[in-house]
C-alpha positions as CSV (number, residue, x, y, z in Angstrom):
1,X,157.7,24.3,74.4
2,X,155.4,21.5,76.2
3,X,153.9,19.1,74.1
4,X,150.9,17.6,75.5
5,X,148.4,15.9,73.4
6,X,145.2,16.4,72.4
7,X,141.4,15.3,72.7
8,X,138.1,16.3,70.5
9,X,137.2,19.5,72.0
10,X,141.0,20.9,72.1
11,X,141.9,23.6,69.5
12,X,144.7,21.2,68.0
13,X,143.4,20.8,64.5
14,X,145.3,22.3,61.2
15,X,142.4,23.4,58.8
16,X,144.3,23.2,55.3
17,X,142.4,20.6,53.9
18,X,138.9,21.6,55.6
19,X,140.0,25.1,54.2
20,X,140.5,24.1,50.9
21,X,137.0,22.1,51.1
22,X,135.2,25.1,52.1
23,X,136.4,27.1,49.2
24,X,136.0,24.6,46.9
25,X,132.3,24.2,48.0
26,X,131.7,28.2,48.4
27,X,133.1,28.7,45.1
28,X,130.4,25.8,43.3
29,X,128.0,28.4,44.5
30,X,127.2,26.6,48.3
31,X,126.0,29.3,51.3
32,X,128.9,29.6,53.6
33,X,126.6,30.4,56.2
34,X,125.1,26.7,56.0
35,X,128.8,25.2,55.5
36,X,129.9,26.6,58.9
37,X,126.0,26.1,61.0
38,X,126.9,25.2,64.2
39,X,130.7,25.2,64.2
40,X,132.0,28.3,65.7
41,X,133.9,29.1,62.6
42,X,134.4,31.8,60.7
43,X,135.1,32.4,56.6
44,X,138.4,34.1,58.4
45,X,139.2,31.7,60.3
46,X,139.9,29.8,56.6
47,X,142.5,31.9,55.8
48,X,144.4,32.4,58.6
49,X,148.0,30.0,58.6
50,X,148.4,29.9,62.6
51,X,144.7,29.2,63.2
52,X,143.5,25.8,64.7
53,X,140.1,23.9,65.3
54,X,138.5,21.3,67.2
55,X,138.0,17.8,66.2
56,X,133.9,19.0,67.4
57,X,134.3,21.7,64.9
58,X,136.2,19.8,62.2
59,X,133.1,17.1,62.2
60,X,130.1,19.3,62.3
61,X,131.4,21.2,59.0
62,X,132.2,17.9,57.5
63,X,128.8,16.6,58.4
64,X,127.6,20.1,56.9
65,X,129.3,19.9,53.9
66,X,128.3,16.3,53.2
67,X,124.6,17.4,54.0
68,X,124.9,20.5,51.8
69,X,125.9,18.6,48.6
70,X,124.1,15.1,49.5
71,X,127.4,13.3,48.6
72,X,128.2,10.9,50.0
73,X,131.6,10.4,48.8
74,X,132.5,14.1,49.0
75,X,135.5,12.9,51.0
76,X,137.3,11.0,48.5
77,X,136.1,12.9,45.3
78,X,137.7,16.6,47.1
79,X,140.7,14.6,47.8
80,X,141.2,13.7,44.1
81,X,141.2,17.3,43.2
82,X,143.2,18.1,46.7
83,X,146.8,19.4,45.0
84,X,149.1,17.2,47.1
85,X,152.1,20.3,47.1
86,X,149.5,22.0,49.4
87,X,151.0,19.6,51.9
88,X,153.4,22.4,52.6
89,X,156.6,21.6,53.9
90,X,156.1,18.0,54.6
91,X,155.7,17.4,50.9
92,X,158.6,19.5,49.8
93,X,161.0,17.5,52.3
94,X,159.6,14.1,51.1
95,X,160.0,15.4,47.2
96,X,163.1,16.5,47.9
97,X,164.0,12.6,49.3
98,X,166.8,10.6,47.4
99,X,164.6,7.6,47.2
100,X,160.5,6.4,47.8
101,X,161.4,5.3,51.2
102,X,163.2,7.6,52.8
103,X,160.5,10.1,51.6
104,X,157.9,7.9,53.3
105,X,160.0,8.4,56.5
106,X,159.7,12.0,56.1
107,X,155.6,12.1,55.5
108,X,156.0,9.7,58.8
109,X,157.4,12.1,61.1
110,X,156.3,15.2,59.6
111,X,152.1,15.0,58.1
112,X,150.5,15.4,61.7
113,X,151.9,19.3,60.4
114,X,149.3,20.0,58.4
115,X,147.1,16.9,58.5
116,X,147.1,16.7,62.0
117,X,143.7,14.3,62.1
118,X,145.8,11.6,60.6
119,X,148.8,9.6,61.2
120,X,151.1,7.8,58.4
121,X,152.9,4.4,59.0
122,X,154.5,1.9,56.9
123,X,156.0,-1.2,56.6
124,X,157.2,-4.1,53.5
125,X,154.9,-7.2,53.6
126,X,156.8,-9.7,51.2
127,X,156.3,-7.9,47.9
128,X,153.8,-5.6,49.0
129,X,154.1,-2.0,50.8
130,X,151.8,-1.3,53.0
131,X,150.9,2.1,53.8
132,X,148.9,2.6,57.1
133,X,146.7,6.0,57.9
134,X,145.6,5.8,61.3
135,X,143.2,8.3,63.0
136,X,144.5,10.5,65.3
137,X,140.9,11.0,67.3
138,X,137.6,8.8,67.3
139,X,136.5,9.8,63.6
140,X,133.4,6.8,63.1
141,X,130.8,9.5,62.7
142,X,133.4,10.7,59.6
143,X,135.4,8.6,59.4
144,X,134.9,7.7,54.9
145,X,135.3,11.2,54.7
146,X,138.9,11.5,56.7
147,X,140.2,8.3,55.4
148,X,138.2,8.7,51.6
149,X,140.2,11.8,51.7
150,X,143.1,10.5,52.3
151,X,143.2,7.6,50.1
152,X,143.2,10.3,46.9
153,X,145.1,12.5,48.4
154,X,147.8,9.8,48.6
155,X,147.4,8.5,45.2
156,X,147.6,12.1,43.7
157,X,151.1,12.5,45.9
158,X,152.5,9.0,45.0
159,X,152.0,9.8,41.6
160,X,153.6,13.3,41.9
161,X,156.6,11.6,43.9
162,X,156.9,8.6,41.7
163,X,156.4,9.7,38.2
164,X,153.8,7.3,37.7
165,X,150.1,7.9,37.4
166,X,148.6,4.5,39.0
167,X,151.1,2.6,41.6
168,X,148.1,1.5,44.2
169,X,147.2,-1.8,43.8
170,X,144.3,-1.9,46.4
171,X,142.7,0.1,49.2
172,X,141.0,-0.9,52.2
173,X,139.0,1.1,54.2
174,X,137.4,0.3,57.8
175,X,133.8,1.3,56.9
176,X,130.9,-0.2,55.2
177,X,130.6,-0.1,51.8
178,X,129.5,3.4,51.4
179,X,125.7,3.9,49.2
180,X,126.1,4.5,46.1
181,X,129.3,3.0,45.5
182,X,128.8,0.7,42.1
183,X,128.5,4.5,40.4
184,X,131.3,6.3,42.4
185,X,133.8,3.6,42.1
186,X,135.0,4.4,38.1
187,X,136.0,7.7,39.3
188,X,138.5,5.4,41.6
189,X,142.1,3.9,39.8
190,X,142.3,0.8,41.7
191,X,140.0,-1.9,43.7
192,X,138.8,-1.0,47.3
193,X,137.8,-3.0,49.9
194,X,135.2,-2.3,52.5
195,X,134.6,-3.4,56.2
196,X,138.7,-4.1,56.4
197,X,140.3,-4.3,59.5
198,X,142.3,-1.1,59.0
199,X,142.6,2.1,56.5
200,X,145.7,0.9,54.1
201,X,146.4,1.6,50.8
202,X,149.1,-1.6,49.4
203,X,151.7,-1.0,46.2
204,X,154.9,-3.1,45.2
205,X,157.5,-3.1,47.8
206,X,159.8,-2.3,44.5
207,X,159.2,1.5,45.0
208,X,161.1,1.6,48.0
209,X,164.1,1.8,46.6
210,X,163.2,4.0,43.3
211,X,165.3,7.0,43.5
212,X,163.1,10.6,43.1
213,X,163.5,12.7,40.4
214,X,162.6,15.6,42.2
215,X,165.9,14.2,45.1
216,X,168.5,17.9,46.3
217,X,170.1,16.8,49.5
218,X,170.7,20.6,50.3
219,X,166.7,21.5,49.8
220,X,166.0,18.1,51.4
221,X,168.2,18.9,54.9
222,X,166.8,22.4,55.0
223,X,163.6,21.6,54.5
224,X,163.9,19.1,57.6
225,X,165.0,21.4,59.7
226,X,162.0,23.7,58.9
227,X,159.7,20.7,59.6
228,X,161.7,20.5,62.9
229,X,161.0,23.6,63.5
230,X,157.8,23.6,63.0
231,X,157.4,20.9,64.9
232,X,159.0,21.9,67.9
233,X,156.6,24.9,68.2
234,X,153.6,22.8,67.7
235,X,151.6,23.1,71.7
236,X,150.3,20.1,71.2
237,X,151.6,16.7,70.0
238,X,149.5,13.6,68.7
239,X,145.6,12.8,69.9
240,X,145.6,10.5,73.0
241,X,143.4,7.5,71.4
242,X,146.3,7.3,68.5
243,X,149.3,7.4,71.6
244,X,147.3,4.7,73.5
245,X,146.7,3.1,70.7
246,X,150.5,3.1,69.5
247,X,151.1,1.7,72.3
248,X,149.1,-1.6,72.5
249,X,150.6,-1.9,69.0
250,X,154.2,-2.2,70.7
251,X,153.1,-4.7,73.3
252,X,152.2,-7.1,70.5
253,X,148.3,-6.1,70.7
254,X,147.8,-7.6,74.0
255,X,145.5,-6.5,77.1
256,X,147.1,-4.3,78.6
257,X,146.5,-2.8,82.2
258,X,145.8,1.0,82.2
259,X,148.1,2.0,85.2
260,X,151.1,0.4,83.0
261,X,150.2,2.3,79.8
262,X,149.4,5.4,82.0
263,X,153.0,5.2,83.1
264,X,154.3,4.8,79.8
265,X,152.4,8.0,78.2
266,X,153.8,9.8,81.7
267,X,150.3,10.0,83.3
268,X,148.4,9.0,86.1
269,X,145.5,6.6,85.8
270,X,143.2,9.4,86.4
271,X,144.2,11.4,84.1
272,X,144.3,9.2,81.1
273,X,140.9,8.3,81.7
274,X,139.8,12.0,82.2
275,X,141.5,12.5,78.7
276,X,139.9,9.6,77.0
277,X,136.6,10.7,78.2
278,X,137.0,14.0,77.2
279,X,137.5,12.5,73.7
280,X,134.4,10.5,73.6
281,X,136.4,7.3,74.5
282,X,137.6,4.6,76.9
283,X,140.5,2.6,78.1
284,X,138.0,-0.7,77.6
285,X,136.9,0.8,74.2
286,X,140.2,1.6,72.5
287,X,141.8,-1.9,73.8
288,X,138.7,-3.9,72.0
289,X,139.2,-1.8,69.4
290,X,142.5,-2.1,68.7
291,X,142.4,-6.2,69.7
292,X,139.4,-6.5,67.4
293,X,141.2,-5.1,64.4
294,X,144.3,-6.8,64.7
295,X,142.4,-10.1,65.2
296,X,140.5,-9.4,61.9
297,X,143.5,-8.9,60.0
298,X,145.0,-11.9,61.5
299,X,142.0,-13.8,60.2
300,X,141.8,-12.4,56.8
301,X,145.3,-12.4,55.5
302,X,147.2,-15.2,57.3
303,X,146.7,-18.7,57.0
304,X,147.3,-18.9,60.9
305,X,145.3,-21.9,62.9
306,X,142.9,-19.8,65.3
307,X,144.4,-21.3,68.6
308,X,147.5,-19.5,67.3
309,X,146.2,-15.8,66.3
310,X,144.6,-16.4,70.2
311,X,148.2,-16.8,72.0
312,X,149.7,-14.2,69.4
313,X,146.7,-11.7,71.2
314,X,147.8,-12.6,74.4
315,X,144.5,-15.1,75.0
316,X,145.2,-17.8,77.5
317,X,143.2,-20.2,75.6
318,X,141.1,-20.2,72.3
319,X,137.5,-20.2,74.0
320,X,138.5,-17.1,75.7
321,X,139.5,-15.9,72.1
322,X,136.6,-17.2,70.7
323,X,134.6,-15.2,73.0
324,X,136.2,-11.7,73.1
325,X,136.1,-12.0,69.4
326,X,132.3,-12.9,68.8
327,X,131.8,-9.6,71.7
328,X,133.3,-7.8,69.0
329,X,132.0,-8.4,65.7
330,X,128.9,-10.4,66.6
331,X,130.9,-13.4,64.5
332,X,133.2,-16.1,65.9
333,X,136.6,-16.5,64.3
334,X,135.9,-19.2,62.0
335,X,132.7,-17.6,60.8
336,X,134.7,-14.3,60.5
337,X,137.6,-16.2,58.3
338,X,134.8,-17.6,55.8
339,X,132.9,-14.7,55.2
340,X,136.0,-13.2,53.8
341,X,137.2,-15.6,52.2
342,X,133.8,-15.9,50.7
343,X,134.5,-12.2,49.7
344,X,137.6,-12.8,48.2
């Protein structure tokens, strides 16, 4: 089958978790009817496996939900009671894994299966593990919801796949700190940081190597293949913003011109913009974006000189650094660099 990937109004969205919100919130006594205003869904639509929304849809109910309880932090308080086996096959492959990392491979390759909004990555950073969740479409408007969400979510299936009830050392989310906080944040295990350059939850690299109790090579290999599977029947393969984005990311962050990454994704020019617009973005956009973010991570966790994080983004010089970077935050590096270190 053709893979082809997706934008905000395409039909390419699994529903488990927005299912499992809607019930949740239908069964604390919430009108279905207001839950689903405006969205083009149905209650049946809810419960049907093969059934798939839009990113449109998917934020209009979240937005309705949010509205309909006035909470704020509905995101990450329905991901902590979000059982992480619901995952489905993804999480019985990664269960199933000898050790941590290689099920961390698995939840890689295989999460876009039923969390198709989100993208997993990971890497070691000296004695720290980092894991990254990356959007798959532009989720701003949402975007403490989908990444609140996944935050618990991921602590409830660390723990499950671990043994262990609290491995997270800290969060960091890319949003402001969200009102109310100071009261929400007991109902949280660990610290977590606001207005971060990117979504990452960080643990001790040690866990890599912890073998799984749950490990079965034979129900680990077949359960593989029926992520294969799945995956090879999937229409549509991962948002365009989050392959753009991937990208940049392999040329090292730099600017790079649209006809080259065009080629790349096996595109024309035009129609990599049409597909950007049709997801409420830009080339322009997503390269800030992406520069921006890298540049503020850069600045808050490396002790690198400034003129260096410039050449590292592919600046010619500092000053043109300088000014990109105040474009983007409204800050200039240095000013950036103090206020969170001020933080720290």
């Amino acid at each position: 089958m053709t893979h082809r990937s997706f934008t905000a109004k395409d039909a390419a969205l699994t529903i488990n978790y927005i299912g499992f919100v809607f019930r949740t919130l239908t069964n604390e006594g919430y009108h279905s009817e207001a839950l689903l205003k405006n969205t083009g869904l149905t209650e049946q639509a809810f419960i049907d496996p093969d059934f798939r929304c839009s990113f449109e849809q998917h934020q209009t109910f979240v937005k309705n939900a949010i509205h309909e309880t006035r909470d704020p932090h509905l995101g990450p308080r329905m991901g902590a009671r979000f059982n992480p086996i619901n995952i489905g096959l993804p999480a019985s492959a990664a269960m199933s894994s000898d050790i941590f990392s290689t099920a961390l491979d698995t939840l890689k390759q295989f999460i876009s299966l039923n969390f198709s909004i989100v993208s997993l990555d990971f890497y070691q950073q000296d004695e720290q593990l980092i894991l990254h969740w990356q959007s798959a479409v532009d989720v701003s408007d949402i975007e403490y919801f989908v990444m609140g969400s996944c935050v618990a979510v991921t602590e409830n299936l660390l723990a499950l796949l671990l043994g262990e009830s609290v491995v997270i050392e800290y969060a960091e989310l890319a949003v402001p700190t969200p009102p109310g906080w100071e009261k929400f944040q007991s109902n949280i295990n660990f610290d977590v940081r606001f207005d971060a350059p990117f979504n990452r939850l960080v643990l001790p690299a040690h866990y890599l190597t912890k073998p799984l109790a749950g490990t079965d090579p034979i129900v680990h290999q077949h359960m593989l293949r029926l992520c294969e599977k799945q995956l090879a029947e999937s229409f549509y393969d991962e948002g365009i913003e989050a392959q753009v984005t991937r990208y940049i990311h392999r040329r090292h962050f730099h600017s790079v011109p649209i006809e080259e990454t065009a080629a790349e994704l096996g595109l024309s020019e035009r129609s990599l913009r049409r597909q950007l617009s049709l997801s409420g973005s830009s080339y322009k956009t997503l390269i800030d974006d992406v520069r921006a973010a890298r540049a503020k991570e850069l600045l808050a966790i490396s002790g690198l000189p400034i003129s260096t994080i410039a050449y590292d983004l592919g600046f010619s010089d500092p000053s043109n650094f300088a000014r990109s970077f105040k474009r983007w935050t409204a800050l200039s590096p240095l000013e950036f660099r103090e206020t969170r270190s001020a933080r720290c």
